[in-house]
C-alpha positions in Angstrom: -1.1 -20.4 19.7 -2.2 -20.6 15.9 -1.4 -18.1 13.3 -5.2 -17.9 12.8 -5.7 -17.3 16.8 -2.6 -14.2 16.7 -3.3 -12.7 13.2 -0.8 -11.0 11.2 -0.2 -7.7 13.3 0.3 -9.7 16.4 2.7 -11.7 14.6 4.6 -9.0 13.1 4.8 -7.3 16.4 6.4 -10.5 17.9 8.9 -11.3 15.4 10.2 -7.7 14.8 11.1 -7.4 18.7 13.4 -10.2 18.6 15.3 -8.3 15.8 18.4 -5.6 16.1 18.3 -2.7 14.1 21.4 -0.9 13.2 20.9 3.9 13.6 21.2 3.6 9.3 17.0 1.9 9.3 14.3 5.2 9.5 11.2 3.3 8.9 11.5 -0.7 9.3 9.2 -3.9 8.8 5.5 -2.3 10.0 5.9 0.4 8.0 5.0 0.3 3.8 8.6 0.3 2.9 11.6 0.2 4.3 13.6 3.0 4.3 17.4 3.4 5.4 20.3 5.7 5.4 22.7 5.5 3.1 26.5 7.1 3.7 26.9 10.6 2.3 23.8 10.2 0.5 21.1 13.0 -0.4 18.7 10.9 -0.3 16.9 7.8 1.7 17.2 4.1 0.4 13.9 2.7 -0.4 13.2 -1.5 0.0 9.9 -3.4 -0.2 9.1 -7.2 -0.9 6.0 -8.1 -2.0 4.2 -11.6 -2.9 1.0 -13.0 -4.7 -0.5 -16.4 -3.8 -2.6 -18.4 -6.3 -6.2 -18.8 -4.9 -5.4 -15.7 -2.4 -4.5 -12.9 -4.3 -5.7 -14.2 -8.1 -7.6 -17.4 -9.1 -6.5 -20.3 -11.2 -8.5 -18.6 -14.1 -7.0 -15.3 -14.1 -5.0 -13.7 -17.5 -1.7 -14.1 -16.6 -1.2 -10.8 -18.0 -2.9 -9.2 -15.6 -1.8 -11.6 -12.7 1.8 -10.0 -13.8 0.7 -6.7 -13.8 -1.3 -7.1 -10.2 2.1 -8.5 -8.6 4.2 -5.9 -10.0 2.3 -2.9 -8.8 1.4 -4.2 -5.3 5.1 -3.3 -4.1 4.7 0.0 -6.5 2.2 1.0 -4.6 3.9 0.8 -0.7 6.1 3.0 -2.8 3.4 6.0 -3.7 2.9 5.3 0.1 6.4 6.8 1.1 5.9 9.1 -2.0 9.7 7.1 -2.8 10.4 6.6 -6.9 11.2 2.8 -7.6 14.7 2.3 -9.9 14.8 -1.6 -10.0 13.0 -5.2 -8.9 13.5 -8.3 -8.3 11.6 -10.8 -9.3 10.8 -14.8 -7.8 8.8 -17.2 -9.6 7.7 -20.6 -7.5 5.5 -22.5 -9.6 4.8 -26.3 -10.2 6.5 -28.4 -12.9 2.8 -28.9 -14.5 2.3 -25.1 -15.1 2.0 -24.4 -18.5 5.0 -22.4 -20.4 2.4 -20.2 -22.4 1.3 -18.9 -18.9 4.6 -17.8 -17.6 5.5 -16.2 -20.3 2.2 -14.4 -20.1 3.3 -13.4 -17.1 6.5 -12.2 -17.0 4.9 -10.1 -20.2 2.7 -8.2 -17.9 5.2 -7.8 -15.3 7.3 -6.4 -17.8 4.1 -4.4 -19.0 3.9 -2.6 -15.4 7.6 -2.2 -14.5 7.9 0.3 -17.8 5.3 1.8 -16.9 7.3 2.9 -14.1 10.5 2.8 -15.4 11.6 0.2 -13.3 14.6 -2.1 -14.0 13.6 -6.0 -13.0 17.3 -7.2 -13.2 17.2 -10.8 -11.9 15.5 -13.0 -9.0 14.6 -16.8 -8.4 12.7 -19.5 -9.7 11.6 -22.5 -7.6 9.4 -25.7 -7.9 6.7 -26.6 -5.6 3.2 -28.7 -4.6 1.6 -26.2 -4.0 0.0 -23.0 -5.3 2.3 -20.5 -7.7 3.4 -18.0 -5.7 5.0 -14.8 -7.4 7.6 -12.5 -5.3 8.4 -9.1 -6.3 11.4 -7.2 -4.8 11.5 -2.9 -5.3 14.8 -0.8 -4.7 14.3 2.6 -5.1 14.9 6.2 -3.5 13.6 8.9 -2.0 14.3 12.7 -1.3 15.5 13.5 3.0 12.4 16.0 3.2 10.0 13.6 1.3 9.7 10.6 2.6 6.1 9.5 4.6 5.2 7.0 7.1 2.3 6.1 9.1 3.8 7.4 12.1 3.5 11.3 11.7 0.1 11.8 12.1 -1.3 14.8 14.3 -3.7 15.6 16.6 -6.2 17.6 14.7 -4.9 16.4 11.0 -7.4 15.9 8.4 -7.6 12.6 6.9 -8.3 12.4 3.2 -8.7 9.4 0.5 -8.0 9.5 -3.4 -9.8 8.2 -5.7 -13.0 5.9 -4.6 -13.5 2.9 -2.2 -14.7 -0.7 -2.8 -15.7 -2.7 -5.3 -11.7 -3.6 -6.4 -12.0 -7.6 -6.1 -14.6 -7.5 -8.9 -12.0 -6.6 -11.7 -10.0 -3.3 -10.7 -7.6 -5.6 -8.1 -5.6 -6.8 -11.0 -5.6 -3.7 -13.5 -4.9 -0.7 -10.7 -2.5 1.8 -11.0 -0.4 3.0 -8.0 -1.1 6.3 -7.1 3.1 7.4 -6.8 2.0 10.4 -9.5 -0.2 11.7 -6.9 1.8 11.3 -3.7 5.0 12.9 -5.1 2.6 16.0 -6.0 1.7 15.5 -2.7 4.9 15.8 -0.8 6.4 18.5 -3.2 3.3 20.8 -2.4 2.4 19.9 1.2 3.5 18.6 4.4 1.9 15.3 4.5 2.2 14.2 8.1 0.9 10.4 7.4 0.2 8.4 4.7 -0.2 4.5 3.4 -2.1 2.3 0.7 -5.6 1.0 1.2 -4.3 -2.6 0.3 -6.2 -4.4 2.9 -9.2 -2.0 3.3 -9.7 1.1 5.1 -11.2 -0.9 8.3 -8.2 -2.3 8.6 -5.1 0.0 7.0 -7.1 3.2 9.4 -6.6 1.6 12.5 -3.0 0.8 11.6 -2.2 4.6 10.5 -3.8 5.6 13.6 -1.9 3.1 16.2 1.5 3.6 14.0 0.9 7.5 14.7 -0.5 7.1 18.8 -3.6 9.0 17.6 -7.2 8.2 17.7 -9.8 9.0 14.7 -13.2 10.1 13.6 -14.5 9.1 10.5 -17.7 10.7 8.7 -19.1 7.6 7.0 -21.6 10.0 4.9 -18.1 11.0 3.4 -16.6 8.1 2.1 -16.4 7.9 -1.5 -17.6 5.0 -3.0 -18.0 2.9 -6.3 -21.2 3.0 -8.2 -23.2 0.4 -6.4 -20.7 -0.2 -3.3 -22.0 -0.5 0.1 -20.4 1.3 2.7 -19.7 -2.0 5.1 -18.2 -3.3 1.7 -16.1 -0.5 1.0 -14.6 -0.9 4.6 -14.3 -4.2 4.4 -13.3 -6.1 1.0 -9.7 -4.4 0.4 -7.6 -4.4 -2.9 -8.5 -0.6 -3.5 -4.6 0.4 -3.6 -5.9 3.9 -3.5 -3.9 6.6 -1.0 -4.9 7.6 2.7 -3.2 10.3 4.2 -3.0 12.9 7.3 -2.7 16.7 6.8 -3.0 19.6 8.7 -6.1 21.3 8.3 -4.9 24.7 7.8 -3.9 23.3 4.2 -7.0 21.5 3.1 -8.6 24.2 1.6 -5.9 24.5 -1.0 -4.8 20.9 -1.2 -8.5 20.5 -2.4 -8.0 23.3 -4.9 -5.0 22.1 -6.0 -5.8 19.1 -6.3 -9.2 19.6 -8.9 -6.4 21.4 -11.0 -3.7 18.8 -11.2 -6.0 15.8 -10.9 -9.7 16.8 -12.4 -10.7 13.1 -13.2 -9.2 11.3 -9.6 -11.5 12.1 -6.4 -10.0 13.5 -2.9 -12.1 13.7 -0.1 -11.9 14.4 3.3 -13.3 11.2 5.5 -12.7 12.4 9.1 -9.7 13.7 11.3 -7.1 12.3 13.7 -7.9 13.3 17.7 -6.2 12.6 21.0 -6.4 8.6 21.8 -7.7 9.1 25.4 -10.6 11.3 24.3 -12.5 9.7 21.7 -13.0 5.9 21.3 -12.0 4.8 18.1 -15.1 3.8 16.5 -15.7 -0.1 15.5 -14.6 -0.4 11.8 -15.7 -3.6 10.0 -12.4 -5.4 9.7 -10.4 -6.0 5.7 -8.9 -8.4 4.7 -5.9 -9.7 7.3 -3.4 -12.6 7.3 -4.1 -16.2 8.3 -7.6 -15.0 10.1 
C-alpha cells in the first residue's frame, strides 16, 4: 500500500507499534511532544522535532526571514500544547549547493529572531546538500512542571471544548508570522485543570478528531460558535490549517470563570467555547471537512 492510500495517522500508528518503550516515556510519538521522566527530577523532560519543506510549508518566493521565524515556532508551538517552557534547539539545514548565501543568512536571522523571543538557546545541529527542495529541521528541549503538563488524552465526558484566538484564513499571510500561544497555556494550567489540549496546526477538522480519539471520547461541535477571520468561511476555517492557535478540554464547572479570567488577562485574544466532549457510543461524531494531512 502507498503512503497516499494509508495517510499519515495510519502510518504513525503502524510504525509506533513496532517500537519498545522504556516506564521513563509519559506521552510518546502521537502526542505534541514528547515528554519523559527524568531521575530525581521535579519536573518532566520535554522533546519535539519539527520540519519545513520548500513548496509544502513556504514557497520559493517567501522572505527567508519569515521562513526562519515560521520553522522556529512550529515546534514552539507543540510546546504551548503541553503548556512545557522550551530551554534550547537544534537546528538542521538541507539545502542545495545553488541556494543563495544571502538567503540563508536571512534565515538563520529569523530563526534567531523567534528563538529570543522565547529565550531559547539553538546550540548546534546539521547541514546537508541535496536535489531537492530545502528542507529546515528544528529540534526543542525543554521542561515542564509534574502537575502541568497536557496531552490529548485526558479529555472527559462532559468537558467543554474551547478555542483561542480565531480560525482560518492563516495560509494567506499569518502562517509564517504566528506567535505560539505558550503565554496562554501556562496561564492556563497554573489556573485550571485543563484535561486536554493541542495546536490547531493541521486544522480543526482534522487536530478535533485526533483530541477526541487520543482521549476515547466523542464530540459535539456548535458550528454557529466558531470563531472566525474577517471574511473566512466556516468549511475554510475547518479545513485549510496553519492557525497554530490552542484547543483544549475543560470541565464545565470552570468555564464560567475561565471566560472571566480570561477577558482580564487576555482582553485583545478571543476564547470561545465551540462544543463539548460526550460518550463515543452515544453520539456520532459529526463529519468534519478534513485539514491538511500527510502524503494524502
Amino acid at each position: 500500500m502507498k503512503l497516499r492510500q494509508l495517510g499519515e495517522d495510519q502510518l504513525l500508528d503502524q510504525l509506533l507499534a513496532r517500537l519498545p518503550v522504556s516506564k521513563s516515556v509519559i506521552a510518546r510519538a502521537g502526542d505534541d511532544c514528547a515528554v519523559v521522566k527524568r531521575p530525581g527530577g521535579r519536573n518532566f523532560l520535554v522533546l519535539k522535532t519539527d520540519c519545513i519543506v520548500e513548496g509544502v510549508h513556504f514557497t520559493p518566493e517567501a522572505n527567508a526571514l519569515e521562513v526562519g521565524w515560521k520553522a522556529m515556532m512550529r515546534p514552539l508551538s507543540d510546546f504551548a500544547a503541553t503548556s512545557a517552557l522550551p530551554q534550547f534547539a537544534l537546528i538542521t539545514l538541507i539545502a542545495s549547493k545553488e541556494t543563495e548565501d544571502r538567503w540563508v543568512n536571512k534565515l538563520y536571522r529569523g530563526l534567531g529572531k523567534a528563538a529570543a523571543r522565547f529565550k531559547v538557546n539553538i546550540v548546534g545541529g546539521e547541514t546537508s546538500s541535496t536535489l531537492g527542495p530545502v528542507v529546515i529541521s528544528i529540534s526543542v528541549v525543554g521542561f515542564v512542571e509534574k502537575d502541568r503538563w497536557v496531552s490529548r488524552r485526558g479529555g472527559k465526558v462532559g468537558d467543554d471544548l474551547f478555542v483561542t484566538g480565531t480560525l482560518g484564513g492563516a495560509i494567506k499571510r499569518k502562517h509564517l508570522q504566528f506567535v505560539p500561544r505558550i503565554a496562554e497555556s501556562r496561564w492556563l494550567t497554573k489556573n485550571f485543570s485543563i484535561h486536554a489540549m493541542m495546536d490547531l496546526s493541521d486544522g480543526l477538522g482534522v487536530d478535533l478528531p485526533r483530541l477526541a480519539r487520543a482521549s476515547k471520547v466523542g464530540f459535539t461541535i456548535q458550528m454557529e460558535s466558531l470563531p472566525l477571520n474577517r471574511g473566512v468561511k466556516i468549511n475554510d476555517a475547518i479545513s485549510e490549517g496553519e492557525d497554530y492557535e490552542l484547543l483544549f478540554a475543560i470541565s464545565p464547572r470552570d468555564s464560567a470563570r475561565l471566560q472571566k479570567g480570561w477577558r482580564k488577562k487576555f482582553p485583545k485574544r478571543p476564547l470561545r467555547r465551540i462544543g463539548c466532549l460526550n460518550p463515543q457510543s452515544a453520539i456520532r461524531n459529526p463529519q468534519l471537512k478534513g485539514g491538511y494531512v500527510h502524503f494524502q
